[in-house]
Predicted model as a PDB file, atoms N, CA, C, CB and O in Angstrom, pLDDT in the B-factor column:
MODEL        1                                                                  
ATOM      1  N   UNK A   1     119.638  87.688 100.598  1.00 82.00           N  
ATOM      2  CA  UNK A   1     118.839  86.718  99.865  1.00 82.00           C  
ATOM      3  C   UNK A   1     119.774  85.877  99.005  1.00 82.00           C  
ATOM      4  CB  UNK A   1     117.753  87.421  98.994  1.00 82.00           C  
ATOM      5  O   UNK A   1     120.867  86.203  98.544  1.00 82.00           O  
ATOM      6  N   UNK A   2     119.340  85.120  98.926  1.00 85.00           N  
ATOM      7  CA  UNK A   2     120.138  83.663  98.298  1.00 85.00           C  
ATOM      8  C   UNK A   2     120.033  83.935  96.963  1.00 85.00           C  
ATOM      9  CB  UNK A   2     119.414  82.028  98.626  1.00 85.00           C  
ATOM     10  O   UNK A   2     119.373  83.000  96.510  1.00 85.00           O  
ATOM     11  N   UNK A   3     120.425  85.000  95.706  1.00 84.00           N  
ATOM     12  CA  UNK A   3     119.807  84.926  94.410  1.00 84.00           C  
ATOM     13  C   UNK A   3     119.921  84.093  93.490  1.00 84.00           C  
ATOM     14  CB  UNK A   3     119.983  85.752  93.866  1.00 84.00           C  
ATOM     15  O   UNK A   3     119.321  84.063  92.415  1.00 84.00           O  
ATOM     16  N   UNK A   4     121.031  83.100  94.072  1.00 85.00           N  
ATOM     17  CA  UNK A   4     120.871  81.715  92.328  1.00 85.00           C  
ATOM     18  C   UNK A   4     119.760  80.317  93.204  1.00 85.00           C  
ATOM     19  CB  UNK A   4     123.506  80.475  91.630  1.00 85.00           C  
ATOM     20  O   UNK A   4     119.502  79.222  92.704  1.00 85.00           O  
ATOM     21  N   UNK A   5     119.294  80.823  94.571  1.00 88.00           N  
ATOM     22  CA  UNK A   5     118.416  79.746  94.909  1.00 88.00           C  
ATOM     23  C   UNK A   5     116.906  80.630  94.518  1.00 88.00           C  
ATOM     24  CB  UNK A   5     118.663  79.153  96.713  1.00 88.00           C  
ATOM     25  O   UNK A   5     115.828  80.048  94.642  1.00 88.00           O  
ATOM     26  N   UNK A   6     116.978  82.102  94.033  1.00 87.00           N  
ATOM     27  CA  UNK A   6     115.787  82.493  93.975  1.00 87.00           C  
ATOM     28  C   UNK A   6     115.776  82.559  92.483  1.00 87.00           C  
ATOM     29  CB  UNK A   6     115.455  83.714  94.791  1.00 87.00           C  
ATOM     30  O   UNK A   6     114.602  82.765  92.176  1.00 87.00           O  
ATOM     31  N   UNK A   7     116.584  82.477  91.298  1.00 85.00           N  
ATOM     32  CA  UNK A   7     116.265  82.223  90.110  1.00 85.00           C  
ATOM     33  C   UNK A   7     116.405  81.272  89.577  1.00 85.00           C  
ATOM     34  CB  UNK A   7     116.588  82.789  89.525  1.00 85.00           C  
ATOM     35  O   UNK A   7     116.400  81.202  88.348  1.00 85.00           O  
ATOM     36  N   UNK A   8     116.687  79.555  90.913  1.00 89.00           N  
ATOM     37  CA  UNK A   8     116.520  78.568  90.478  1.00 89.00           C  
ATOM     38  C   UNK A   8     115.079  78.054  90.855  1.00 89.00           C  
ATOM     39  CB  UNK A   8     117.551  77.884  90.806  1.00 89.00           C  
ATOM     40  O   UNK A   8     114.858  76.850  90.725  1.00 89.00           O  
ATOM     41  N   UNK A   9     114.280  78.728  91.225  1.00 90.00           N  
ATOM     42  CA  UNK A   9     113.155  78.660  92.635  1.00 90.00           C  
ATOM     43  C   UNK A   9     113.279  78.102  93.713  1.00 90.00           C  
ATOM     44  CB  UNK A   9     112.034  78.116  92.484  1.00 90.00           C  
ATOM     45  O   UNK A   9     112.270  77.756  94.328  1.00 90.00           O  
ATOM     46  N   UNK A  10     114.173  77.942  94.065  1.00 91.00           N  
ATOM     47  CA  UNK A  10     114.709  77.455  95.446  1.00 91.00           C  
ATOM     48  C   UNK A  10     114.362  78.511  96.858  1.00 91.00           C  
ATOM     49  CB  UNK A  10     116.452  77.327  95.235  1.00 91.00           C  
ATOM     50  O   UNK A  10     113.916  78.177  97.956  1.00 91.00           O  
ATOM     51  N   UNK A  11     114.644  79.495  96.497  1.00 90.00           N  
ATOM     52  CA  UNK A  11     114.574  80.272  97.540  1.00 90.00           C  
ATOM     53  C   UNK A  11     113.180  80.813  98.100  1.00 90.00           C  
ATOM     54  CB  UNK A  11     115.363  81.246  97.220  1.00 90.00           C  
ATOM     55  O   UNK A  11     112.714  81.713  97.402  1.00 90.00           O  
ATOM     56  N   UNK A  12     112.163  80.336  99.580  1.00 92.00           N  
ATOM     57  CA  UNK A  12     111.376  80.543  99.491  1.00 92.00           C  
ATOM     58  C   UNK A  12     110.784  81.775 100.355  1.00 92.00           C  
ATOM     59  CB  UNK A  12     111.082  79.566  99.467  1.00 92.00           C  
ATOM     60  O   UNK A  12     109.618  82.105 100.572  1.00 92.00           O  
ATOM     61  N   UNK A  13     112.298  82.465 100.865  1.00 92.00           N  
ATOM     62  CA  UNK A  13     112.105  83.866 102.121  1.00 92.00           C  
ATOM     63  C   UNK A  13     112.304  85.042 100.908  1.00 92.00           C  
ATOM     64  CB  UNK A  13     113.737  84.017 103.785  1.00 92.00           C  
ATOM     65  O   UNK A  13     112.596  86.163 101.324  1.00 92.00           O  
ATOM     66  N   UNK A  14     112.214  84.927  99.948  1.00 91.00           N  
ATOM     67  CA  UNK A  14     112.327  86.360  99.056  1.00 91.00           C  
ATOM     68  C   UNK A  14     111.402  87.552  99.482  1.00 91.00           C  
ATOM     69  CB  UNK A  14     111.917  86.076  97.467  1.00 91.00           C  
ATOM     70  O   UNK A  14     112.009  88.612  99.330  1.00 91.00           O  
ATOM     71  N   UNK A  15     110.382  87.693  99.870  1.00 91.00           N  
ATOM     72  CA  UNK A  15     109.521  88.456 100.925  1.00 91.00           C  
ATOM     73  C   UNK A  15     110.145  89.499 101.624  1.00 91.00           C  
ATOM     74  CB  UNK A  15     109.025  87.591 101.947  1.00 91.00           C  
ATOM     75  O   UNK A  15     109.937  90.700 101.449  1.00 91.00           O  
ATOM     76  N   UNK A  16     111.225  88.787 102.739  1.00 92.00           N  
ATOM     77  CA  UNK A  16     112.180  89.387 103.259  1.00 92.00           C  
ATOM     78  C   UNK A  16     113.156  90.184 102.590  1.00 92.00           C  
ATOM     79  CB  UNK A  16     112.669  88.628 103.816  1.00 92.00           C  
ATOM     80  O   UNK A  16     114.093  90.702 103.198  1.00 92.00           O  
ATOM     81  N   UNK A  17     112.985  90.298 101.416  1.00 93.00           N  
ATOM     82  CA  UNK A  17     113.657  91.170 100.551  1.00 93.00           C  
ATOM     83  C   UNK A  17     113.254  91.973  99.560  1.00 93.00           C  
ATOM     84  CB  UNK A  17     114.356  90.641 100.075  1.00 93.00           C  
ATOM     85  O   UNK A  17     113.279  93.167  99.858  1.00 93.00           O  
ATOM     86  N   UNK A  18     112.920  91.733  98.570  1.00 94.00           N  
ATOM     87  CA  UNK A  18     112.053  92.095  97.626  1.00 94.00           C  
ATOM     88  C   UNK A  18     110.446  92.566  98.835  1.00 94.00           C  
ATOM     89  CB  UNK A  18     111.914  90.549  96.335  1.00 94.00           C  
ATOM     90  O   UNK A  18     110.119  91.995  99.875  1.00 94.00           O  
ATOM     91  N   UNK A  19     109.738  93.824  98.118  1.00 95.00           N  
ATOM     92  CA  UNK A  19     108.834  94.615  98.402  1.00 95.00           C  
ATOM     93  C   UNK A  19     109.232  96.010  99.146  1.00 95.00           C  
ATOM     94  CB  UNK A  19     107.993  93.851  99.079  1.00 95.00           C  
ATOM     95  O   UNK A  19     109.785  96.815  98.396  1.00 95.00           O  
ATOM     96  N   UNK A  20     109.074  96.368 100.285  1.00 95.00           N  
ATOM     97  CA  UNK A  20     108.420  97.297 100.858  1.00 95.00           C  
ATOM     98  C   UNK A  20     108.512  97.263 101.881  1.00 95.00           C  
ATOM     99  CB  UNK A  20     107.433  97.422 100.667  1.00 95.00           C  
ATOM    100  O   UNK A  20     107.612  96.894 102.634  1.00 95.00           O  
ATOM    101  N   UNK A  21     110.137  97.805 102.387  1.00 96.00           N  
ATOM    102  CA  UNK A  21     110.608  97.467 104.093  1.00 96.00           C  
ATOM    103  C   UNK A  21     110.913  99.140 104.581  1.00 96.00           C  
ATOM    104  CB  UNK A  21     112.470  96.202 104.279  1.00 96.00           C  
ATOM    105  O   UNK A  21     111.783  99.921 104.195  1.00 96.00           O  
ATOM    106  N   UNK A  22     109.990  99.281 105.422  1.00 95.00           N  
ATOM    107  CA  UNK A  22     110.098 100.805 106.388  1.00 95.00           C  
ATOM    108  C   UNK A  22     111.470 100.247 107.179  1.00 95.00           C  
ATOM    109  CB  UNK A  22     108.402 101.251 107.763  1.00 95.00           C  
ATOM    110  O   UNK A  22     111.816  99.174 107.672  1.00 95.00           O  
ATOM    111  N   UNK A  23     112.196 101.908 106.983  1.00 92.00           N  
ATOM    112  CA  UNK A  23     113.526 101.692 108.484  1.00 92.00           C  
ATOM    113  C   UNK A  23     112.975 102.670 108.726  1.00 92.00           C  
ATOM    114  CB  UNK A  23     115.465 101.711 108.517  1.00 92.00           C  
ATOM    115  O   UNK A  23     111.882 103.115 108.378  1.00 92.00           O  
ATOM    116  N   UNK A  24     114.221 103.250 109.723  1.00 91.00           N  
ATOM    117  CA  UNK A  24     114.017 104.257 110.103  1.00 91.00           C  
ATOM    118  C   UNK A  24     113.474 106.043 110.041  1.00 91.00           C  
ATOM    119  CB  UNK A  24     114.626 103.992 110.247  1.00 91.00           C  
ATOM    120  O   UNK A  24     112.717 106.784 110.668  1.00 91.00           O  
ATOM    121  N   UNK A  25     114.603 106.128 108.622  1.00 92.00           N  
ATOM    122  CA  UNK A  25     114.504 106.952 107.670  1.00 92.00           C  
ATOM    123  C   UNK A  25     113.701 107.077 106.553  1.00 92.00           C  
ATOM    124  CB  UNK A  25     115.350 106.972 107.354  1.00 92.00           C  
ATOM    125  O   UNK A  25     113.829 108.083 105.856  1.00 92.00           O  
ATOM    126  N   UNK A  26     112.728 106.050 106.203  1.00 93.00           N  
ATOM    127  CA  UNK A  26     112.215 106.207 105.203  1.00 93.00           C  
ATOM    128  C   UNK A  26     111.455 104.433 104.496  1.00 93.00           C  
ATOM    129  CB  UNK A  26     113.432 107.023 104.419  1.00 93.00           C  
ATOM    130  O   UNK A  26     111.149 103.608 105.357  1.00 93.00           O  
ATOM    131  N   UNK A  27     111.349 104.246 103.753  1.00 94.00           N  
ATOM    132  CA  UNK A  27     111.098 103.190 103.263  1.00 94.00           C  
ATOM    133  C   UNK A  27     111.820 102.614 101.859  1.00 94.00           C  
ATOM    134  CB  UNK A  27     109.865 103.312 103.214  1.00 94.00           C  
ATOM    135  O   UNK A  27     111.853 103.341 100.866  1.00 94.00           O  
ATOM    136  N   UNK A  28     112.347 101.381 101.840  1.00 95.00           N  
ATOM    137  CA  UNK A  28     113.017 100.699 100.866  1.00 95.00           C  
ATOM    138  C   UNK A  28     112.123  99.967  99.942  1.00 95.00           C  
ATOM    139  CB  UNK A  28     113.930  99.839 101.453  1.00 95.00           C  
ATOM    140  O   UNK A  28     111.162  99.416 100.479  1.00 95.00           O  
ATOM    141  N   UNK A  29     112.239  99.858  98.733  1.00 95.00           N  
ATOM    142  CA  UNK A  29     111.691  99.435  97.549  1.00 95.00           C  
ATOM    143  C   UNK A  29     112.166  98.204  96.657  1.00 95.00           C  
ATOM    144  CB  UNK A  29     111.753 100.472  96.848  1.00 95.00           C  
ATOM    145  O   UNK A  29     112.712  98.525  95.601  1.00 95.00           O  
ATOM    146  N   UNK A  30     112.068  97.155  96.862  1.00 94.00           N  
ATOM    147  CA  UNK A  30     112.783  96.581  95.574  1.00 94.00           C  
ATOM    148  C   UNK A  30     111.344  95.677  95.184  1.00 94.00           C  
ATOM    149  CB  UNK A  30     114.517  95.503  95.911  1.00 94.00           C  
ATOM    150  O   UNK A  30     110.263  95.551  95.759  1.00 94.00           O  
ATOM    151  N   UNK A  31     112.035  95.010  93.647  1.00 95.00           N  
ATOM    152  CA  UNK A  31     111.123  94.080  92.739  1.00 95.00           C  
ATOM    153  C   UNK A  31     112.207  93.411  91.713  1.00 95.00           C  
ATOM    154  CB  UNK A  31     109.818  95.032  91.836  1.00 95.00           C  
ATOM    155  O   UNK A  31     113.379  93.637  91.415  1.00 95.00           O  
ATOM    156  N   UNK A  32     111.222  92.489  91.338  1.00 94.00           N  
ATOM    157  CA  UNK A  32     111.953  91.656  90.222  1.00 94.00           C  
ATOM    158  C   UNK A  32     111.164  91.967  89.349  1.00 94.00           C  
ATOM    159  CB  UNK A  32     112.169  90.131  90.311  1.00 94.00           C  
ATOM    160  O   UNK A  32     109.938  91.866  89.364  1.00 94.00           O  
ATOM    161  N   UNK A  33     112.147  92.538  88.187  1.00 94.00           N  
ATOM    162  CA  UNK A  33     111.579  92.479  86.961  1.00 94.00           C  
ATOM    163  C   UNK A  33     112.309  92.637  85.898  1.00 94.00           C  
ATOM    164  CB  UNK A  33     110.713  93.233  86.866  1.00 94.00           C  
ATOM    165  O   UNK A  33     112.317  93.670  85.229  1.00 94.00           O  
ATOM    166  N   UNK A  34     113.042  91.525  85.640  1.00 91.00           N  
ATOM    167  CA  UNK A  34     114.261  91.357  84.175  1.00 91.00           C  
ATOM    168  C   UNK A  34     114.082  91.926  83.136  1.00 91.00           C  
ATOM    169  CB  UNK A  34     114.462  90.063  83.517  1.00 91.00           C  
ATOM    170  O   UNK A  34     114.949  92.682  82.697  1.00 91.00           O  
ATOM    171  N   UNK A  35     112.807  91.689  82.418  1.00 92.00           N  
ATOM    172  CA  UNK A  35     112.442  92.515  81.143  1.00 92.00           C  
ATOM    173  C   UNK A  35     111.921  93.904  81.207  1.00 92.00           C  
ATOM    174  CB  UNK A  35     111.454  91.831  80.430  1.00 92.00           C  
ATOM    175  O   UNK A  35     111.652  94.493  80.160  1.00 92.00           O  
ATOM    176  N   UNK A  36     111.768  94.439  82.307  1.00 92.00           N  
ATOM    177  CA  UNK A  36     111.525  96.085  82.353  1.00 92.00           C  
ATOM    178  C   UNK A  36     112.698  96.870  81.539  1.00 92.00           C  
ATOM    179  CB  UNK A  36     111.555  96.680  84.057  1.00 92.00           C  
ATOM    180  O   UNK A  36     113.875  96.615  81.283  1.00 92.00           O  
ATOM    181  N   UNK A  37     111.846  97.908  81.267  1.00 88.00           N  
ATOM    182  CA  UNK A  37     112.947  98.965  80.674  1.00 88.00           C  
ATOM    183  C   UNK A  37     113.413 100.090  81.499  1.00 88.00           C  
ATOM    184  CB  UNK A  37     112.423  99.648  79.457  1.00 88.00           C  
ATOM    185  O   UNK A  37     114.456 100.744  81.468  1.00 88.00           O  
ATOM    186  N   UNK A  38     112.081 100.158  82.450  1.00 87.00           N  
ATOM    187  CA  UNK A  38     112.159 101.318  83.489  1.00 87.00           C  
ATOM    188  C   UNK A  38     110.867 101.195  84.837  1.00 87.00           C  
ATOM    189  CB  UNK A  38     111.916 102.887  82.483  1.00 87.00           C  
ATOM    190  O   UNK A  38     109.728 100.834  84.540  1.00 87.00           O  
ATOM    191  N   UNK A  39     111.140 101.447  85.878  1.00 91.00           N  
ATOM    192  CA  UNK A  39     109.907 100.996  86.973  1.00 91.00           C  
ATOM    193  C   UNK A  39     110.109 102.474  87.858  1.00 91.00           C  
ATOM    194  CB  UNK A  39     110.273  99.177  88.126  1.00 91.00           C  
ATOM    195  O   UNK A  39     111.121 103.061  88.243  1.00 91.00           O  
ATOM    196  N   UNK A  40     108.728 102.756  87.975  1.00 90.00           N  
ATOM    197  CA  UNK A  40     108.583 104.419  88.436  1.00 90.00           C  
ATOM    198  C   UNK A  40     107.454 103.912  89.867  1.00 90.00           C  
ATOM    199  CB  UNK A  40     107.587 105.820  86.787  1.00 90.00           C  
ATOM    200  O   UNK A  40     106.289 103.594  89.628  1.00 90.00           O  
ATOM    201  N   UNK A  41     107.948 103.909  91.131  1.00 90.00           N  
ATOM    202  CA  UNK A  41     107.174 104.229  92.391  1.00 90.00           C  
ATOM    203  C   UNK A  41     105.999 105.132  92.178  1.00 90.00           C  
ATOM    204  CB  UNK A  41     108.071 104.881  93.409  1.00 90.00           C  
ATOM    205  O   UNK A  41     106.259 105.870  91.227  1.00 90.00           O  
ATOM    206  N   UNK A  42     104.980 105.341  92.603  1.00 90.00           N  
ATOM    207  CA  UNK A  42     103.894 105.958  92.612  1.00 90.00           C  
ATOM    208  C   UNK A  42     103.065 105.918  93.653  1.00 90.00           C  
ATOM    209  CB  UNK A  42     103.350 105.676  91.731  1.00 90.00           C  
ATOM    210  O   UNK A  42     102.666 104.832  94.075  1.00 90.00           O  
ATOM    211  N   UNK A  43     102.691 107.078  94.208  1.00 89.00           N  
ATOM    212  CA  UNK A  43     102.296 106.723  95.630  1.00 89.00           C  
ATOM    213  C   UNK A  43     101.559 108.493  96.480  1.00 89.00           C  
ATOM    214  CB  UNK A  43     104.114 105.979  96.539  1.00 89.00           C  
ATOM    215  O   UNK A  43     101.760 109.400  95.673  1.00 89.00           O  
ATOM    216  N   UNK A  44     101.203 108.760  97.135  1.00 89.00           N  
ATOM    217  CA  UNK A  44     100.673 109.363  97.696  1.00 89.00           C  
ATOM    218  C   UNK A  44     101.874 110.638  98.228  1.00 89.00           C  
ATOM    219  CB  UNK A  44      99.951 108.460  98.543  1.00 89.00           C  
ATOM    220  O   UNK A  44     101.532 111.807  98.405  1.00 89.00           O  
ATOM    221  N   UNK A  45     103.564 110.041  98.465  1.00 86.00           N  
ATOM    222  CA  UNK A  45     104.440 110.135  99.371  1.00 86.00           C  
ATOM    223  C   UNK A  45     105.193 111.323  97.906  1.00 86.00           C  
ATOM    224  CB  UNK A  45     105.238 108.399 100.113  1.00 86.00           C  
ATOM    225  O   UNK A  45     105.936 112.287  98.089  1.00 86.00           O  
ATOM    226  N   UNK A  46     104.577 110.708  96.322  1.00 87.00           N  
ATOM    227  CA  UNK A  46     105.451 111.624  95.727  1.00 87.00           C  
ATOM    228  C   UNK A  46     104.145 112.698  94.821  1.00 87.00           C  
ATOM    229  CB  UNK A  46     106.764 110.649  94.635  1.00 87.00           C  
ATOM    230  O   UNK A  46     104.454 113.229  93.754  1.00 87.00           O  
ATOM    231  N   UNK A  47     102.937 112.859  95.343  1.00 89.00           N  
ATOM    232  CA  UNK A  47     101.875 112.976  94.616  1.00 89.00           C  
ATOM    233  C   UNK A  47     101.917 112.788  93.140  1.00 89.00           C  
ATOM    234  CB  UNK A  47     101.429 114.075  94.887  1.00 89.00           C  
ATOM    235  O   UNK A  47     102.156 113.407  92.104  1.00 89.00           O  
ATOM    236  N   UNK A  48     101.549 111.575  93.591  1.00 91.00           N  
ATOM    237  CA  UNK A  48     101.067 110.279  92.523  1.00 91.00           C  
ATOM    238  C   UNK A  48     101.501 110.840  90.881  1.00 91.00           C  
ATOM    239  CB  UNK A  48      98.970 109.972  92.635  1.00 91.00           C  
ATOM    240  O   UNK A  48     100.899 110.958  89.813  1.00 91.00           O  
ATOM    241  N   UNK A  49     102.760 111.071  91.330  1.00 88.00           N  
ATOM    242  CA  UNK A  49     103.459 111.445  89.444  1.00 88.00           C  
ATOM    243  C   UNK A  49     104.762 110.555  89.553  1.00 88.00           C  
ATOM    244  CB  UNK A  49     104.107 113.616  88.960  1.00 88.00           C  
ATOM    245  O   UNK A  49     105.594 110.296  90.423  1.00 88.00           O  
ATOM    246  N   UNK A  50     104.480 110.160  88.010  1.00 83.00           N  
ATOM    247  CA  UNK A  50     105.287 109.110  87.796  1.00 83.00           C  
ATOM    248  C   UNK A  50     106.705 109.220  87.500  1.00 83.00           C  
ATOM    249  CB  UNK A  50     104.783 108.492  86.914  1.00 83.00           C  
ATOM    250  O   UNK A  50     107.265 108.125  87.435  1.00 83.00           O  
ATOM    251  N   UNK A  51     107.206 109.909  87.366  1.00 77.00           N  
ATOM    252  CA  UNK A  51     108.804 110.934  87.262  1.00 77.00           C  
ATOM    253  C   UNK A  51     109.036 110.883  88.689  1.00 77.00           C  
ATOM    254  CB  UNK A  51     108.736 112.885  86.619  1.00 77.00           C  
ATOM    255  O   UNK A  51     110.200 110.574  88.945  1.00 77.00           O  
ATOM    256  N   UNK A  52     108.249 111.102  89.777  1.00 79.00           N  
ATOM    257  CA  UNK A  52     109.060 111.875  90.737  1.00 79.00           C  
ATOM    258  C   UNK A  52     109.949 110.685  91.399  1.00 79.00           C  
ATOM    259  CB  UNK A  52     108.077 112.774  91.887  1.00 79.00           C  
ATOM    260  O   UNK A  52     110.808 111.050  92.202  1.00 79.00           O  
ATOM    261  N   UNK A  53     109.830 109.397  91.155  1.00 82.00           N  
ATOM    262  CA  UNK A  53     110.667 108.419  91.880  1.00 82.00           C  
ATOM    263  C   UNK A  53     110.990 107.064  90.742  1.00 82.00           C  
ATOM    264  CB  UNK A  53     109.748 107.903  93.383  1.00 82.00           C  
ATOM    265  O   UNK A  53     110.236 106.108  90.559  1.00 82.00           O  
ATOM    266  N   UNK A  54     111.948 107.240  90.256  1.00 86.00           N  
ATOM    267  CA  UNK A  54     112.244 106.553  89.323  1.00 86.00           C  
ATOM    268  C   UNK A  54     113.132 105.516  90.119  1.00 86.00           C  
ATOM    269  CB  UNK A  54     112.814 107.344  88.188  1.00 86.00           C  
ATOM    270  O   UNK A  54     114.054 105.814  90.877  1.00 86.00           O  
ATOM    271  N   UNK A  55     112.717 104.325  89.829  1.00 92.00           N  
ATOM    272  CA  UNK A  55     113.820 103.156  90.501  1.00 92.00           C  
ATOM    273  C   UNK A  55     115.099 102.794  89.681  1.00 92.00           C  
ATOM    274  CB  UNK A  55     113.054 101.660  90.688  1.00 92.00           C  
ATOM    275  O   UNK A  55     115.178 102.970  88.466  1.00 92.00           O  
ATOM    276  N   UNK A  56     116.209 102.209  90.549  1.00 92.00           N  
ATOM    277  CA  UNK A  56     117.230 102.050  90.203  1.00 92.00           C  
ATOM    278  C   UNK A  56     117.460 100.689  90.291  1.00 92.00           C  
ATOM    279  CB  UNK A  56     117.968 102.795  90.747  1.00 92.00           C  
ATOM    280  O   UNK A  56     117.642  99.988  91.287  1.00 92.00           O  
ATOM    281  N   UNK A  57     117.403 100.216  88.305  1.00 93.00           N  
ATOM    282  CA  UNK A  57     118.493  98.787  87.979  1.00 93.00           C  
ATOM    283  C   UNK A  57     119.533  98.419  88.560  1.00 93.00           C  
ATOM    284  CB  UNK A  57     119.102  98.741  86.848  1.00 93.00           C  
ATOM    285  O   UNK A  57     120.547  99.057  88.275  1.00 93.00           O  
ATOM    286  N   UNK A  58     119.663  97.253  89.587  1.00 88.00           N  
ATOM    287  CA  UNK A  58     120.706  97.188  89.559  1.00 88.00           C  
ATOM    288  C   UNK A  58     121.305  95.648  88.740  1.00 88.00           C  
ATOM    289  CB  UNK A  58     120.968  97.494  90.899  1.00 88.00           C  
ATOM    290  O   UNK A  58     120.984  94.643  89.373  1.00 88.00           O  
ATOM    291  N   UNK A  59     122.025  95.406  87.585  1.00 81.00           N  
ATOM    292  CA  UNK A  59     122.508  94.866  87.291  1.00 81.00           C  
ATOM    293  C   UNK A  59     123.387  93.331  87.624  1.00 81.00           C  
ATOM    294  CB  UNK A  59     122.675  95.634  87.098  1.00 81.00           C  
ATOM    295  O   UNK A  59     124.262  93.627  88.439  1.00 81.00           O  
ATOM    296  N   UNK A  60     123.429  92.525  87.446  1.00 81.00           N  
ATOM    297  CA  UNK A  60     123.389  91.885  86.171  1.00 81.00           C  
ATOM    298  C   UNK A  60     121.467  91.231  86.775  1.00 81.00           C  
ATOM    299  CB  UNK A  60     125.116  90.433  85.821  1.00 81.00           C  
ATOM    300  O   UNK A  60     120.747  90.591  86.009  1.00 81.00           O  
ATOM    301  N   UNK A  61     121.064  91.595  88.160  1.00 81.00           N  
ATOM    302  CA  UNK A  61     120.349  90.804  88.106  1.00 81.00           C  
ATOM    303  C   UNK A  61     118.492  90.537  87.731  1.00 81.00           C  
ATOM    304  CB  UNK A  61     120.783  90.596  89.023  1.00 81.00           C  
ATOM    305  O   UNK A  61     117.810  89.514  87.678  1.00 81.00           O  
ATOM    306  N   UNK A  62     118.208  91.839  87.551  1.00 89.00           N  
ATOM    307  CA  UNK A  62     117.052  92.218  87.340  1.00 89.00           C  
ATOM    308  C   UNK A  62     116.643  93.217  88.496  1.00 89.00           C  
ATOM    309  CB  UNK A  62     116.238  91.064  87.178  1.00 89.00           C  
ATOM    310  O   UNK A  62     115.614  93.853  88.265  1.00 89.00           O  
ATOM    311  N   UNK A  63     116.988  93.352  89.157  1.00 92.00           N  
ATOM    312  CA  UNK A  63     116.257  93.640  90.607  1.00 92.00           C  
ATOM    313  C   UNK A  63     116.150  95.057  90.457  1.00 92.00           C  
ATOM    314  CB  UNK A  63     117.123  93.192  92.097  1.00 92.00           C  
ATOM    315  O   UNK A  63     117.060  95.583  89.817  1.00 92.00           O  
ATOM    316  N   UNK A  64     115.445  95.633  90.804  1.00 94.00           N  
ATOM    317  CA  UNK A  64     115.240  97.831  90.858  1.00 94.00           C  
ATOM    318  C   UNK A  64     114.843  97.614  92.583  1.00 94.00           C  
ATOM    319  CB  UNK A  64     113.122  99.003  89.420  1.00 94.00           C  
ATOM    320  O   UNK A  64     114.424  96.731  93.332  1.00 94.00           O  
ATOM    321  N   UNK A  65     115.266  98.994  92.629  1.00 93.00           N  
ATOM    322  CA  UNK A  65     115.046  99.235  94.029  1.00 93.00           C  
ATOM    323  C   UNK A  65     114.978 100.975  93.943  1.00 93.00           C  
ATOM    324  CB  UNK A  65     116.388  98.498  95.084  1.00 93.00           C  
ATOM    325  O   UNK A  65     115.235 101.703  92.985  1.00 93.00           O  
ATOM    326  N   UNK A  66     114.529 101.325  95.327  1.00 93.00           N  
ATOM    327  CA  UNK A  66     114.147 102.942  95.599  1.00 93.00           C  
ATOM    328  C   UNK A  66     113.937 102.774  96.821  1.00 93.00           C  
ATOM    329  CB  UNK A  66     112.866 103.713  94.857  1.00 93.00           C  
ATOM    330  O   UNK A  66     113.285 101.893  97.382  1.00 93.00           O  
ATOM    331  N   UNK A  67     114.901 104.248  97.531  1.00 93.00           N  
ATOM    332  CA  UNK A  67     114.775 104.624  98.704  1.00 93.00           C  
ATOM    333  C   UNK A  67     113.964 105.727  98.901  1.00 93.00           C  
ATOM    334  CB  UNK A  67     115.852 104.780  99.167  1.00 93.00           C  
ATOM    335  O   UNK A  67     114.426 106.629  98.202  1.00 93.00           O  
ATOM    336  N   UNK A  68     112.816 106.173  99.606  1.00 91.00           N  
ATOM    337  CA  UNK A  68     111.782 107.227  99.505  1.00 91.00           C  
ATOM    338  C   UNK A  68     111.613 107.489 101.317  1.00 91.00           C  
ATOM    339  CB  UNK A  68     110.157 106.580  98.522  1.00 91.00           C  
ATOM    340  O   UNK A  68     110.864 107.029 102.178  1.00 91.00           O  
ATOM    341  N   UNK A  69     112.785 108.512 101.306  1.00 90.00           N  
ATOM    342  CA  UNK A  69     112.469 108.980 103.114  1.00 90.00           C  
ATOM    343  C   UNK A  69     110.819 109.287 103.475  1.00 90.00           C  
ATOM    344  CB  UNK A  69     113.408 110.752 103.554  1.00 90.00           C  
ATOM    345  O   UNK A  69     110.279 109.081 104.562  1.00 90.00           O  
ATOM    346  N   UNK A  70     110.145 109.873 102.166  1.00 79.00           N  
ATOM    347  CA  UNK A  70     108.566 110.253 102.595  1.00 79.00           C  
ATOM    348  C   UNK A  70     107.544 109.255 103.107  1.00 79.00           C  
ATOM    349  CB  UNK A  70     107.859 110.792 101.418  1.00 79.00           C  
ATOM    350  O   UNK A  70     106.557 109.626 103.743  1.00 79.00           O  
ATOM    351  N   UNK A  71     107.826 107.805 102.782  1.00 82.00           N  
ATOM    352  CA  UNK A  71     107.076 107.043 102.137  1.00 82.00           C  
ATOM    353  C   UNK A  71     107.232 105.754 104.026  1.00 82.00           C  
ATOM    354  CB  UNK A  71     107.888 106.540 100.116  1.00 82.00           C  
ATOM    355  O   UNK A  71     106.638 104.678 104.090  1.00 82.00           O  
TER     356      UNK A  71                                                      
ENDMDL                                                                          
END                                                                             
């Protein structure tokens, strides 16, 4: 993904990146969210407790993501 065309709004395939992409192994997680302090998956895959899948900041840009083989 193009990220200074997606935090200039330029970029209009972010879809393709950001959400909720099944592979093989499992399913991938990401979101935008700059001002979070912390973003917890919740779902059926970890019975629906909010600890059990904590996403990972990755820096400088806002973005969290989580890999969940169950899911």
């Amino acid at each position: 993904m193009d990220f200074y065309g997606f935090y200039t709004g330029k970029e209009f395939e972010a879809y393709r990146f950001l959400g909720a992409h099944a592979c093989e192994r499992g399913t991938v997680f990401r979101t935008f969210a700059p001002n979070a302090q912390r973003i917890s998956l919740i779902g059926e895959f970890n019975g629906w407790q909010e600890n059990a899948c904590p996403m990972r900041r990755r820096e400088p840009l806002g973005m969290y993501d989580a890999f969940v083989p169950e899911a």
